[in-house]
ZAMARNU-226452 format. One record per residue: residue in one letter; x negated, y negated, z of N, C-alpha, C in turn; residue number from 1. Coordinates in Angstrom, 1 decimal. Last residue first. Example, Ala and Ser with C-alpha at 12.3 -4.5 7.8 and 13.67 -1.06 7.14 Angstrom:
<pts>
PT res     nx     ny     nz    cax    cay    caz     cx     cy     cz   n
PT   S  -12.8    2.2    7.1  -13.7    1.1    7.1  -12.9    0.0    7.9   2
PT   A  -13.2    5.7    7.8  -12.3    4.5    7.8  -13.2    3.3    7.8   1
</pts>
This chain:
<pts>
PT res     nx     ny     nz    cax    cay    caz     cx     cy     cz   n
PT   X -104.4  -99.6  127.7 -104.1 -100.1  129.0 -103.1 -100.7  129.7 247
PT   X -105.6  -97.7  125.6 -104.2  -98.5  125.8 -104.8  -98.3  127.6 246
PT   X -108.1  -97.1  122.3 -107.7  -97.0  124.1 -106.9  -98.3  124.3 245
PT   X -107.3  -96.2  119.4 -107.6  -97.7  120.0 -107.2  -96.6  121.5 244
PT   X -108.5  -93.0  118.2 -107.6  -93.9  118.3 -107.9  -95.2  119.2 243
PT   X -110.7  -91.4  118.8 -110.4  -92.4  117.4 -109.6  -93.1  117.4 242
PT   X -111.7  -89.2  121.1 -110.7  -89.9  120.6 -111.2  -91.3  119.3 241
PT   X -113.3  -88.2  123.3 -113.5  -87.6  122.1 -113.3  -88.6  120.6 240
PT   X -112.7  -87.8  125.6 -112.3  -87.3  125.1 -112.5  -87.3  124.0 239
PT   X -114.9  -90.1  126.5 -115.1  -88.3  127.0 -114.3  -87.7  126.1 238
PT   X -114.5  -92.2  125.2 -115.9  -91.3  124.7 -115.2  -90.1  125.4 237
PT   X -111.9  -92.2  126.5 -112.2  -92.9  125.2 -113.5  -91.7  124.7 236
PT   X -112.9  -93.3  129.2 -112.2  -92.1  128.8 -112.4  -91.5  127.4 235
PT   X -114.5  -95.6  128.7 -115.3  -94.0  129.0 -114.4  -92.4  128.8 234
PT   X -112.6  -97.2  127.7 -113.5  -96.4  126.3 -114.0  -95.3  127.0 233
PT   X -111.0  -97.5  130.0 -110.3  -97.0  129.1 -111.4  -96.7  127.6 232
PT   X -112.6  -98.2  131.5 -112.4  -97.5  132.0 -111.6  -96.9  130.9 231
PT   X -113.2 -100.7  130.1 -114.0 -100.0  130.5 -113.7  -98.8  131.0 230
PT   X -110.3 -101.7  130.5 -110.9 -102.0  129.2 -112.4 -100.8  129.0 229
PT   X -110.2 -102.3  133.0 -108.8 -101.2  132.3 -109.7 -100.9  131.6 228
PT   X -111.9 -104.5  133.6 -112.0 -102.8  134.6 -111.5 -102.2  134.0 227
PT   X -110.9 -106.6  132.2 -111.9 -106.1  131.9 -112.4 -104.7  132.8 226
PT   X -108.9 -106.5  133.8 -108.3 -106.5  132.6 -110.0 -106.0  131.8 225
PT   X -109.9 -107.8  136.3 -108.5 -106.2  136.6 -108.9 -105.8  135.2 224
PT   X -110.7 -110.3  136.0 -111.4 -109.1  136.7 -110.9 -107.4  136.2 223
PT   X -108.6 -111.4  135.1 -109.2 -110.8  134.0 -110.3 -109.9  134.4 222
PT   X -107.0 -112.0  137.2 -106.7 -110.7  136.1 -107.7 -110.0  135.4 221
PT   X -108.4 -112.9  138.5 -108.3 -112.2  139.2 -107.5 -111.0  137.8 220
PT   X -109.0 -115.7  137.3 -110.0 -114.7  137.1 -109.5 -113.4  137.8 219
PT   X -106.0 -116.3  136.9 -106.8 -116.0  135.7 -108.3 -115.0  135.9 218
PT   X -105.9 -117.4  139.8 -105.1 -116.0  139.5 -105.3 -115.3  138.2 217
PT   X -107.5 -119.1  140.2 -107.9 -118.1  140.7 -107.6 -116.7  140.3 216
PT   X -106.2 -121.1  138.6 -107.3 -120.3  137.5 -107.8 -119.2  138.4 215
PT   X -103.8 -121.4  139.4 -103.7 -120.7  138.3 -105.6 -120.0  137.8 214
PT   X -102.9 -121.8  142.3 -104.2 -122.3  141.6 -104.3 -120.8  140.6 213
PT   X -100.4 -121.7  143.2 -100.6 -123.3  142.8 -102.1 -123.3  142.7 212
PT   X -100.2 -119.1  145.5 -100.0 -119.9  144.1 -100.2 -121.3  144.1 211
PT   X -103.9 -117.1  146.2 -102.5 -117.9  146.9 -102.2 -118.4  145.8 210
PT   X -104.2 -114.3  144.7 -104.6 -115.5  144.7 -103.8 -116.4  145.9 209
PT   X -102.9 -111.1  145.5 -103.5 -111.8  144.9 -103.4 -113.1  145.0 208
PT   X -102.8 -107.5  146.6 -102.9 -108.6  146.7 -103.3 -109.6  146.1 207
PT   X -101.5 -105.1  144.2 -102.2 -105.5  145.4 -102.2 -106.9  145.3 206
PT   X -101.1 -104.6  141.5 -102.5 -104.3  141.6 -102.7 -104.9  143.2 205
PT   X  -98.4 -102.3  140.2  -98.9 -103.4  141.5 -100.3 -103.3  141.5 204
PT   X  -96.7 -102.2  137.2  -97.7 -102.0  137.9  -98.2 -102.7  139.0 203
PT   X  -94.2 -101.1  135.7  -94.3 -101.9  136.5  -95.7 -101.2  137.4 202
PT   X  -93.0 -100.3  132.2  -93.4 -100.0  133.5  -94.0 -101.3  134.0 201
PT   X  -90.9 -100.2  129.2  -91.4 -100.6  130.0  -91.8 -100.3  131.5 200
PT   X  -93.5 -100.0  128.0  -93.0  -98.5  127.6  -91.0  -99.3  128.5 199
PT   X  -95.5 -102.0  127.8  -94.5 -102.1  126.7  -93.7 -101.2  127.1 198
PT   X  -95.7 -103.1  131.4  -96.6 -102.5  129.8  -95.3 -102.3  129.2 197
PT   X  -96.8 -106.3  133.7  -95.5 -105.1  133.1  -96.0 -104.5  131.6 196
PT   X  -98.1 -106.2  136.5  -98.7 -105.9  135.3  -96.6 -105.5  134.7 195
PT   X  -99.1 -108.7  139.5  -98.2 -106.9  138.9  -98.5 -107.4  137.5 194
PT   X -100.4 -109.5  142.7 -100.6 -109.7  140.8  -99.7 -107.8  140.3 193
PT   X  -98.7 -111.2  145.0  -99.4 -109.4  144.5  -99.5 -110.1  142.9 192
PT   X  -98.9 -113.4  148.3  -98.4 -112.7  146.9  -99.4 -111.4  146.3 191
PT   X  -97.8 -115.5  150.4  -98.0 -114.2  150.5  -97.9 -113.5  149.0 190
PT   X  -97.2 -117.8  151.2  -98.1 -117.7  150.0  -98.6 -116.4  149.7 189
PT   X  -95.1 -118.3  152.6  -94.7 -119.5  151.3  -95.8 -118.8  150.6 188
PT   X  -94.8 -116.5  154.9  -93.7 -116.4  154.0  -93.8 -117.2  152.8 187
PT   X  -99.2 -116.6  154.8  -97.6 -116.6  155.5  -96.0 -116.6  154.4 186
PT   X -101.8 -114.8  155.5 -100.7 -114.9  154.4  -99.3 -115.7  155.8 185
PT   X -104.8 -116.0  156.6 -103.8 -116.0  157.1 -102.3 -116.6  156.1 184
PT   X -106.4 -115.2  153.9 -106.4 -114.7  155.7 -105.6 -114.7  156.2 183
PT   X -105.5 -114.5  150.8 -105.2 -115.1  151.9 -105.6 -114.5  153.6 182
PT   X -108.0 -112.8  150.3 -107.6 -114.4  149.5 -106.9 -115.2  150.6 181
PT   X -107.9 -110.5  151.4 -109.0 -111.3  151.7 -108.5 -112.5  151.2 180
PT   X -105.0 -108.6  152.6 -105.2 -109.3  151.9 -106.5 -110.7  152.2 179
PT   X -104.7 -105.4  153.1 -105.9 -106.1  153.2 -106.0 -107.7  152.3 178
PT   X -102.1 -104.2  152.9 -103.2 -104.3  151.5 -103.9 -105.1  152.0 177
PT   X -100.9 -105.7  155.5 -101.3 -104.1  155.0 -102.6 -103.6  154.1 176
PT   X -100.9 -108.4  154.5 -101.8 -107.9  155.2 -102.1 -106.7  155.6 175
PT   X  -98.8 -108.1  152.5 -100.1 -108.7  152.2 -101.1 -108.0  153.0 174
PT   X  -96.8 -107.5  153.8  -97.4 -106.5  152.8  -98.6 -107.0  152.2 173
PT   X  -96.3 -109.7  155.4  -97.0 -107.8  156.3  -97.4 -107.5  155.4 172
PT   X  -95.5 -111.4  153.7  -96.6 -111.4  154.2  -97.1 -110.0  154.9 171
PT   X  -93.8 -110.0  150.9  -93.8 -110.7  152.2  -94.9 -110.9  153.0 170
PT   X  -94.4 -112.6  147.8  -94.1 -110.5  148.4  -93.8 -111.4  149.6 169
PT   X  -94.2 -113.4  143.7  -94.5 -113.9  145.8  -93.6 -112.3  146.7 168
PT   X  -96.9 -112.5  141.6  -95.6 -112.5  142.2  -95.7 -112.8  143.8 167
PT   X  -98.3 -113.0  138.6  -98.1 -113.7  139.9  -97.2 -113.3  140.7 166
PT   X  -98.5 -110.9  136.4  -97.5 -111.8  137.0  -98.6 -111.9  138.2 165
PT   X  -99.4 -110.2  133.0  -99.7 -110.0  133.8  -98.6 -111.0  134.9 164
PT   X  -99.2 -108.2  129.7  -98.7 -109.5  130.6  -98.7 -109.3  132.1 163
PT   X -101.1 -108.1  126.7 -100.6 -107.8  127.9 -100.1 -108.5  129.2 162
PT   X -100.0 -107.4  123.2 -100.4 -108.2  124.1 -100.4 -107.6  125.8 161
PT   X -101.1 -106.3  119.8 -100.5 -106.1  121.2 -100.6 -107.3  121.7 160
PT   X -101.7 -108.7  117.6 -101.7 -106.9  117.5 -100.9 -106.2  119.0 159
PT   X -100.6 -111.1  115.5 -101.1 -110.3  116.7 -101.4 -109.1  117.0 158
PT   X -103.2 -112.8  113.1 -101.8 -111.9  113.4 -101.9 -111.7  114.6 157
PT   X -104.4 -115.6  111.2 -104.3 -114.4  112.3 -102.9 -113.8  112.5 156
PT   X -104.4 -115.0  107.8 -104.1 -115.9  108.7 -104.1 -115.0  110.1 155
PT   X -103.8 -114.2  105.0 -104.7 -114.6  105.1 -105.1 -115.6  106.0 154
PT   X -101.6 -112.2  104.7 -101.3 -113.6  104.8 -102.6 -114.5  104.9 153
PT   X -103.5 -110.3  103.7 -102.4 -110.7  103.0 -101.8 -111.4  103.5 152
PT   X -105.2 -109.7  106.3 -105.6 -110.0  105.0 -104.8 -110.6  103.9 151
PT   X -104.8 -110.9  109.1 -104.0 -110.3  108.5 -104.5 -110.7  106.8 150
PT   X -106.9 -110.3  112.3 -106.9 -110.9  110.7 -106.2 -110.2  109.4 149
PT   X -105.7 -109.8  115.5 -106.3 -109.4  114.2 -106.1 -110.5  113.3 148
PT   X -105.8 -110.6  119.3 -105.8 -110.7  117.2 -106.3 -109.9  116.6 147
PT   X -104.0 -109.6  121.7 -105.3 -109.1  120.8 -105.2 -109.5  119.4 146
PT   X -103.3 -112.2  123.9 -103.1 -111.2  123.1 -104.1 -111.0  122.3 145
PT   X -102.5 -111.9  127.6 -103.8 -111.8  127.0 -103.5 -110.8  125.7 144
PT   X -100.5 -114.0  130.2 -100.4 -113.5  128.8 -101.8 -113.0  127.9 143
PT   X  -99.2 -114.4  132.9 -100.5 -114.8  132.1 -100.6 -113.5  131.0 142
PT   X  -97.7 -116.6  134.6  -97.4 -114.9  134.4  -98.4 -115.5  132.9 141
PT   X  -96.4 -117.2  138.2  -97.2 -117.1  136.9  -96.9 -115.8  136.3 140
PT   X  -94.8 -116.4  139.9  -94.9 -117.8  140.2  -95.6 -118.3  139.0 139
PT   X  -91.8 -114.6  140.3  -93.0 -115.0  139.3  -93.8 -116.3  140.3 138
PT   X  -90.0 -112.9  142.9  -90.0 -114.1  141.2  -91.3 -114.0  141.6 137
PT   X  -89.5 -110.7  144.4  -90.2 -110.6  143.5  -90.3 -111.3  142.4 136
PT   X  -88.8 -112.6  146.8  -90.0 -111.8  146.3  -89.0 -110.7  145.1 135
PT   X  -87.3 -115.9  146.1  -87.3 -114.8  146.5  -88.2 -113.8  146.2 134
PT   X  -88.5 -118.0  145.1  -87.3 -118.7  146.3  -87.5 -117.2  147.5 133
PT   X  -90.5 -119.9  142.9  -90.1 -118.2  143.3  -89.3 -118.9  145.1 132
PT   X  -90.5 -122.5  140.4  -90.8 -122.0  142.1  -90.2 -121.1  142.5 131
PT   X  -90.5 -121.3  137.5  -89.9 -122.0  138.3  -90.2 -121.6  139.4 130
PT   X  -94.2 -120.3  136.3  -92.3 -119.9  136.0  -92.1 -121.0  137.2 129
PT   X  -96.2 -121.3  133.7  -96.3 -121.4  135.0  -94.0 -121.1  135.1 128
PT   X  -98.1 -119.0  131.8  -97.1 -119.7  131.7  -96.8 -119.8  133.4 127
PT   X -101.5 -119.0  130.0 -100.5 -119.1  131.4  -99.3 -119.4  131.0 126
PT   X -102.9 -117.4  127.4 -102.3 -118.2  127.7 -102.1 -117.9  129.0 125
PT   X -105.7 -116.6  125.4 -104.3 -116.2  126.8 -104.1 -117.4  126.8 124
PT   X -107.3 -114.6  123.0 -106.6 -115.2  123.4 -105.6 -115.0  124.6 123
PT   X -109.5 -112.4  121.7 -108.8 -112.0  122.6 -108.5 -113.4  123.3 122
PT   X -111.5 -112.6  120.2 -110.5 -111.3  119.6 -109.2 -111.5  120.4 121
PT   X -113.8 -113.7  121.6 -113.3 -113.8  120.3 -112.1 -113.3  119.4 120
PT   X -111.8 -113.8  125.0 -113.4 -113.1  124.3 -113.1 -113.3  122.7 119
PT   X -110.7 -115.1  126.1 -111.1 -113.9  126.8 -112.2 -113.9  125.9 118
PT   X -109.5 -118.7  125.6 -109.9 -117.6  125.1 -110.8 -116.4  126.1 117
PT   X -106.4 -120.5  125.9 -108.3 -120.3  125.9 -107.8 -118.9  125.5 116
PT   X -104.0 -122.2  128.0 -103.9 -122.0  126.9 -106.1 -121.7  126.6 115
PT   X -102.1 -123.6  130.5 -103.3 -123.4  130.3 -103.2 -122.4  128.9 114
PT   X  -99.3 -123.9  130.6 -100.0 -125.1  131.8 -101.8 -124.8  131.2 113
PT   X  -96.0 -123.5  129.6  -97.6 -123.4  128.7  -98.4 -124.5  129.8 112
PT   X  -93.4 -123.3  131.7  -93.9 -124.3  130.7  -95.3 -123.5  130.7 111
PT   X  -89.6 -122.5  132.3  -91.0 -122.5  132.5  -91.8 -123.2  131.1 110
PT   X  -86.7 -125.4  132.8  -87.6 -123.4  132.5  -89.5 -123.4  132.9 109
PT   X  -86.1 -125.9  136.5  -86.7 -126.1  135.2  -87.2 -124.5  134.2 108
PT   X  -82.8 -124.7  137.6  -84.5 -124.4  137.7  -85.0 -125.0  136.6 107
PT   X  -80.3 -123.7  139.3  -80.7 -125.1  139.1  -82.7 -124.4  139.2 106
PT   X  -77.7 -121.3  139.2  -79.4 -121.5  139.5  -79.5 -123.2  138.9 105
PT   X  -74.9 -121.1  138.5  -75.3 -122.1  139.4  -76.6 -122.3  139.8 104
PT   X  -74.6 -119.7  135.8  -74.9 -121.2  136.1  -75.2 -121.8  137.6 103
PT   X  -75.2 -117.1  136.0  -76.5 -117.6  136.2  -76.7 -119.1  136.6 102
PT   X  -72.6 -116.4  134.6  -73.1 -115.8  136.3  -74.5 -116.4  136.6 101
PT   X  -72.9 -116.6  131.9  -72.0 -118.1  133.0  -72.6 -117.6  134.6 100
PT   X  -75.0 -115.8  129.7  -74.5 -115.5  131.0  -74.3 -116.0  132.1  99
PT   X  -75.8 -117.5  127.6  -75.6 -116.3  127.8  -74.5 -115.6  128.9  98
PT   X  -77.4 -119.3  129.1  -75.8 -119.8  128.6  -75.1 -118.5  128.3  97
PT   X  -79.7 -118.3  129.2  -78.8 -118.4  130.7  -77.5 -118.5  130.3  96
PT   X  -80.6 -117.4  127.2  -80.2 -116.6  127.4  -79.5 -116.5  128.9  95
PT   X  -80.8 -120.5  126.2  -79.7 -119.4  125.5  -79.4 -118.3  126.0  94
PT   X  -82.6 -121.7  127.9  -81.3 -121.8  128.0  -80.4 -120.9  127.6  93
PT   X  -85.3 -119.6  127.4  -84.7 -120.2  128.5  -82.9 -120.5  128.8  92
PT   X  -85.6 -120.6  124.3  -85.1 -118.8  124.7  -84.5 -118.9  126.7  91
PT   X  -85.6 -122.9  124.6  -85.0 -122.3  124.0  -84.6 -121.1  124.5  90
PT   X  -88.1 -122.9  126.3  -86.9 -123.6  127.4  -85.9 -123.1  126.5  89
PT   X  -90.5 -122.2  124.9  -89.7 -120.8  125.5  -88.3 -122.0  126.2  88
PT   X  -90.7 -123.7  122.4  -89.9 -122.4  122.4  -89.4 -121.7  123.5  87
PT   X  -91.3 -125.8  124.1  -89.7 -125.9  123.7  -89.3 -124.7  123.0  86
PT   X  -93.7 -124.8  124.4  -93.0 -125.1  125.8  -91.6 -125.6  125.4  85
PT   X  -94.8 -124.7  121.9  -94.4 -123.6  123.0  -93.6 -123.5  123.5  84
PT   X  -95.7 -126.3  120.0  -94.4 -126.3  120.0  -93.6 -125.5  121.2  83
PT   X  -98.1 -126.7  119.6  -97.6 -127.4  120.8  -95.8 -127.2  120.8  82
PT   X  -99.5 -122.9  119.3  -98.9 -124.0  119.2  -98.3 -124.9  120.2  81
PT   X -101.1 -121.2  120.5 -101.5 -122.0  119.7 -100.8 -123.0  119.4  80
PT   X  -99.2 -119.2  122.6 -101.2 -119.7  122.5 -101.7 -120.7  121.9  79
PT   X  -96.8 -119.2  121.5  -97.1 -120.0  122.9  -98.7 -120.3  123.0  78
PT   X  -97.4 -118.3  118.9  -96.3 -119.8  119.0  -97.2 -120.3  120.2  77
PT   X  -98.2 -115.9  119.8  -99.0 -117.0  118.6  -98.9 -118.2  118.9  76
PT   X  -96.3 -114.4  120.5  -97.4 -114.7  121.2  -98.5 -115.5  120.5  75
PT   X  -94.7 -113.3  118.5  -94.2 -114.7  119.1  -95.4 -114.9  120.1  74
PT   X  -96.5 -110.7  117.7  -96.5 -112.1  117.2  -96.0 -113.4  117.7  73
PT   X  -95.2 -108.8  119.8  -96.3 -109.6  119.9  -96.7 -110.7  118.8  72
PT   X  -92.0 -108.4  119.9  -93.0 -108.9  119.0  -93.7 -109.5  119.6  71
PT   X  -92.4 -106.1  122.6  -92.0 -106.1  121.1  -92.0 -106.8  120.0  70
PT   X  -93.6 -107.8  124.4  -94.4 -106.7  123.5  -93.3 -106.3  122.8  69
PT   X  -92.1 -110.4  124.7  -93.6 -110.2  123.7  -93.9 -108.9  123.5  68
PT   X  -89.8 -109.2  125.7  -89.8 -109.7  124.0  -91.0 -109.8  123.2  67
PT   X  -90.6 -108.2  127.7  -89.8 -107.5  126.9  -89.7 -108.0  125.5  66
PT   X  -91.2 -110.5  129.0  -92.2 -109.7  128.8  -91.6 -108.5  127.9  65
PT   X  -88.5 -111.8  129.0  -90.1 -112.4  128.4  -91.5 -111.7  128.3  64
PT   X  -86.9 -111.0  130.3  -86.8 -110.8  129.1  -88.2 -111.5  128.7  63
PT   X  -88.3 -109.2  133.3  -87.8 -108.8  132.2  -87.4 -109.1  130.8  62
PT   X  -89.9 -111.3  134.7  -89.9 -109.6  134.5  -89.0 -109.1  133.8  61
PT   X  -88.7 -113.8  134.0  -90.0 -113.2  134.0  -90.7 -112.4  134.1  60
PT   X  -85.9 -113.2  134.0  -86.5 -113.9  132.7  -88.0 -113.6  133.2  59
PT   X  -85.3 -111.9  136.1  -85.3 -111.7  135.2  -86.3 -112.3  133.9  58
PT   X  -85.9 -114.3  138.2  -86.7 -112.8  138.3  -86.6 -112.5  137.0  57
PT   X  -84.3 -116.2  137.3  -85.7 -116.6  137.3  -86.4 -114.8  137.2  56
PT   X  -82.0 -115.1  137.8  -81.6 -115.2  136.6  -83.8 -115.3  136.2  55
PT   X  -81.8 -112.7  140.6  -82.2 -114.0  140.2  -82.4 -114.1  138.8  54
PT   X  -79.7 -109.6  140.7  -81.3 -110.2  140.5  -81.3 -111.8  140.2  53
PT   X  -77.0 -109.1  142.7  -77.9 -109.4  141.4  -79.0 -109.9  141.8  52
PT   X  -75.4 -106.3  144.5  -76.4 -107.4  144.7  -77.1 -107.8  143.6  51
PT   X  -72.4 -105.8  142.8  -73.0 -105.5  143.5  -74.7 -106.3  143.4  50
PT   X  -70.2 -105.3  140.7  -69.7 -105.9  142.2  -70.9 -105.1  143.0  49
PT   X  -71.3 -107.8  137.7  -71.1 -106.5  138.6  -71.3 -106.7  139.5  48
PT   X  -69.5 -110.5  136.2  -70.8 -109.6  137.0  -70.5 -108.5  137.8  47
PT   X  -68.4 -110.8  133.0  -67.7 -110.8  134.6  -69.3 -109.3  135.4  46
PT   X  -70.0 -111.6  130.4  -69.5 -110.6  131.0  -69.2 -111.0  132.2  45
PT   X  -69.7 -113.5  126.9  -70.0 -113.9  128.9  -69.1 -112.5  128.9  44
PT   X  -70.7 -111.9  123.8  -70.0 -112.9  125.0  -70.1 -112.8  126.6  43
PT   X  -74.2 -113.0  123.2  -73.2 -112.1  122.8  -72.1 -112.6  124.4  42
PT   X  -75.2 -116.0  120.8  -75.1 -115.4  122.0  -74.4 -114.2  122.1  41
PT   X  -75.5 -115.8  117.1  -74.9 -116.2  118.5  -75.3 -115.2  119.5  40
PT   X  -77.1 -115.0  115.3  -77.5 -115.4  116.1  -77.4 -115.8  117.2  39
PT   X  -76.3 -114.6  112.5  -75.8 -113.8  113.7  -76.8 -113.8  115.0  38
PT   X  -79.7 -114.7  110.7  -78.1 -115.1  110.7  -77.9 -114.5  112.0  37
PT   X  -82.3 -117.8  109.5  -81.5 -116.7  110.7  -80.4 -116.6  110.8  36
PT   X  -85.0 -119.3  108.3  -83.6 -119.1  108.5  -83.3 -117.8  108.9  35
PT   X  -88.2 -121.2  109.0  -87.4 -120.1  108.0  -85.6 -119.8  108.7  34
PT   X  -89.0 -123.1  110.2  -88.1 -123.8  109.5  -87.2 -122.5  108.9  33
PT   X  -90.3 -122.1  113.1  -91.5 -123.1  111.7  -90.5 -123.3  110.6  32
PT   X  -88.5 -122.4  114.8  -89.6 -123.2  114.9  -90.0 -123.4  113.3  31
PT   X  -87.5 -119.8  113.7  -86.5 -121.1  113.2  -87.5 -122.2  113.5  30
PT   X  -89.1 -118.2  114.0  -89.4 -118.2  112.7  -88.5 -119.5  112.6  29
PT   X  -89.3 -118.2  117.1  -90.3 -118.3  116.3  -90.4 -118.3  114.7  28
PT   X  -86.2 -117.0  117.1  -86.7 -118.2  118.0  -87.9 -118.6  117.1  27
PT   X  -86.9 -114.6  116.1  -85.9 -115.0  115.4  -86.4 -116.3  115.8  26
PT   X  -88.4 -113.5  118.3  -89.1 -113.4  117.1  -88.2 -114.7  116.2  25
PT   X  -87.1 -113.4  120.6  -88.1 -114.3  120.6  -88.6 -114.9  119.2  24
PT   X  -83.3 -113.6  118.5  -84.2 -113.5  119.4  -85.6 -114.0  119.7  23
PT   X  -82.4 -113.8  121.7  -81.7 -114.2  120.4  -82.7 -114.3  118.9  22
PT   X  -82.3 -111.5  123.5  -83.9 -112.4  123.5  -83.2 -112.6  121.8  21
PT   X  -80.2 -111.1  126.3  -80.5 -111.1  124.6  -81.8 -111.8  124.8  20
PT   X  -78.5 -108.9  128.4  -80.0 -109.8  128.4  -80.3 -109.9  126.8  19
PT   X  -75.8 -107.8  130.1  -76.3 -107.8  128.9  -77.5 -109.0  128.8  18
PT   X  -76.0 -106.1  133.0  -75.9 -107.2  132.2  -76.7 -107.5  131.4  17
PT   X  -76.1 -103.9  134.7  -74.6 -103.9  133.8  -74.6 -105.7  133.1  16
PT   X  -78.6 -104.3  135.2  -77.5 -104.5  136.3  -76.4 -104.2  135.8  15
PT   X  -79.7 -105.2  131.9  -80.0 -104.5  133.2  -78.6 -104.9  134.6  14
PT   X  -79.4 -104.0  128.9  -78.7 -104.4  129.9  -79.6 -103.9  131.2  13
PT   X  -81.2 -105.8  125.9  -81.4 -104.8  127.3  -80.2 -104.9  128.2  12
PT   X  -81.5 -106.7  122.4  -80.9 -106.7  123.7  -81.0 -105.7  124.7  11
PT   X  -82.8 -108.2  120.1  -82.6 -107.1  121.1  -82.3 -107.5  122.3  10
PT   X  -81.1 -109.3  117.0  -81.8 -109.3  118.2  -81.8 -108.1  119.3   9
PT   X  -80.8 -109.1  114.2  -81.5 -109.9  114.5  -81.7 -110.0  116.1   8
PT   X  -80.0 -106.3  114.0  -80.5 -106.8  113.1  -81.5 -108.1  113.4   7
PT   X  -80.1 -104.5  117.3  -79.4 -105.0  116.3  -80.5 -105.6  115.1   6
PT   X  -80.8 -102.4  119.6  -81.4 -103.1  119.2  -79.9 -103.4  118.1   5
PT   X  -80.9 -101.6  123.1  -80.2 -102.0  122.5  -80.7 -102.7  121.1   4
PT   X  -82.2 -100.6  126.1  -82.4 -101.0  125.1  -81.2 -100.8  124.1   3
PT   X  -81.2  -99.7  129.9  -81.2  -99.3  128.3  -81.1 -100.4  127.3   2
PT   X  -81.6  -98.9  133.0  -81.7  -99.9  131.9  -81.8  -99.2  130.6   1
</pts>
């Protein structure tokens, strides 16, 4: 996979297929009225002659987590505003229209189902993705960003964010990993909480929640998310360090 950046959007190819996020940021500034050029789509490619990823996989492992941590500010829109859930079906459509090889998925986009706070500094959101058919779609994917207070706009900012999934697996791999949530995993609830970080990497934390109860899968992050957090100042003190600890 290789990154691609332009003026107004970034783009990734994964598979030999071009993935635009037209972009999140660009998306977020036309919401509040400001103006955007070269915005079009980039043109339809003939797909590579070999097994593709679900247009649903994508968009939730890769352009939506791709686009918040590179602008973590479009993580404002979805936390705070009611305007969310038609930002992301935006970014949704455009980057399926994007690419004719996608049309035959039939999926609602995904939607803003819960929206709060971690801790004063520290906003999340859920985003609930289209029903997962195949492992490794989404079934959630929960968003925790860090504000700051931007003195010169005199308004919150974002600073990072981190993104967490829901994902559906097969059941042996549940029950390998000891899975206590589910006792008895089967092919519809067998799932893993994964992490994707800015660089970009993919993290498995093992087994998690059954789907269709978001808040189990919220405490099971934020279990995870406050362990990083601690584990990342002790380091933090041993070595010595001044800089923010990364998780």
């Amino acid at each position: 996979m290789r990154t691609v950046h332009s003026n107004t959007r970034r783009c990734f190819h994964f598979a030999g297929i071009p993935m635009c996020l037209p972009i999140l940021l660009v998306n977020c500034l036309l919401f509040f009225g400001c103006k955007a050029t070269n915005t079009a789509p980039p043109p339809p490619v003939a797909a590579p002659q070999q097994e593709m990823p679900s247009y649903k996989y994508l968009f939730a492992h890769r352009i939506l987590p791709q686009g918040l941590h590179g602008t973590p500010e479009t993580a404002l829109l979805l936390a705070f505003s009611e305007q969310g859930d038609a930002f992301l079906a935006s970014v949704w459509e455009q980057n399926k229209q994007a690419n004719p090889q996608f049309a035959s998925e039939v999926a609602s986009p995904p939607k803003v189902i819960q929206r709060g706070f971690l801790a004063k500094s520290l906003a999340f959101f859920i985003i609930e993705m289209p029903t997962p058919e195949v492992m490794p779609e989404a079934y959630y994917a929960l968003v925790i960003v860090e504000l700051t207070q931007d003195a010169k706009k005199q308004a919150l900012d974002a600073k990072r964010i981190w993104y967490y999934t829901l994902e559906k697996t097969m059941p042996k791999e549940a029950l390998l990993a000891g899975n206590k949530a589910n006792a008895a995993p089967t092919q519809q609830t067998a799932t893993v909480i994964g992490q994707w970080t800015n660089e970009p990497r993919h993290w498995n934390f093992g087994p998690g929640p059954a789907p269709g109860d978001p808040k189990a899968f919220a405490g099971a992050v934020f279990t995870l998310f406050r362990a990083k957090v601690k584990e990342a100042a002790r380091a933090k003190q041993s070595a010595g360090g001044n800089g923010p600890a990364r998780q």
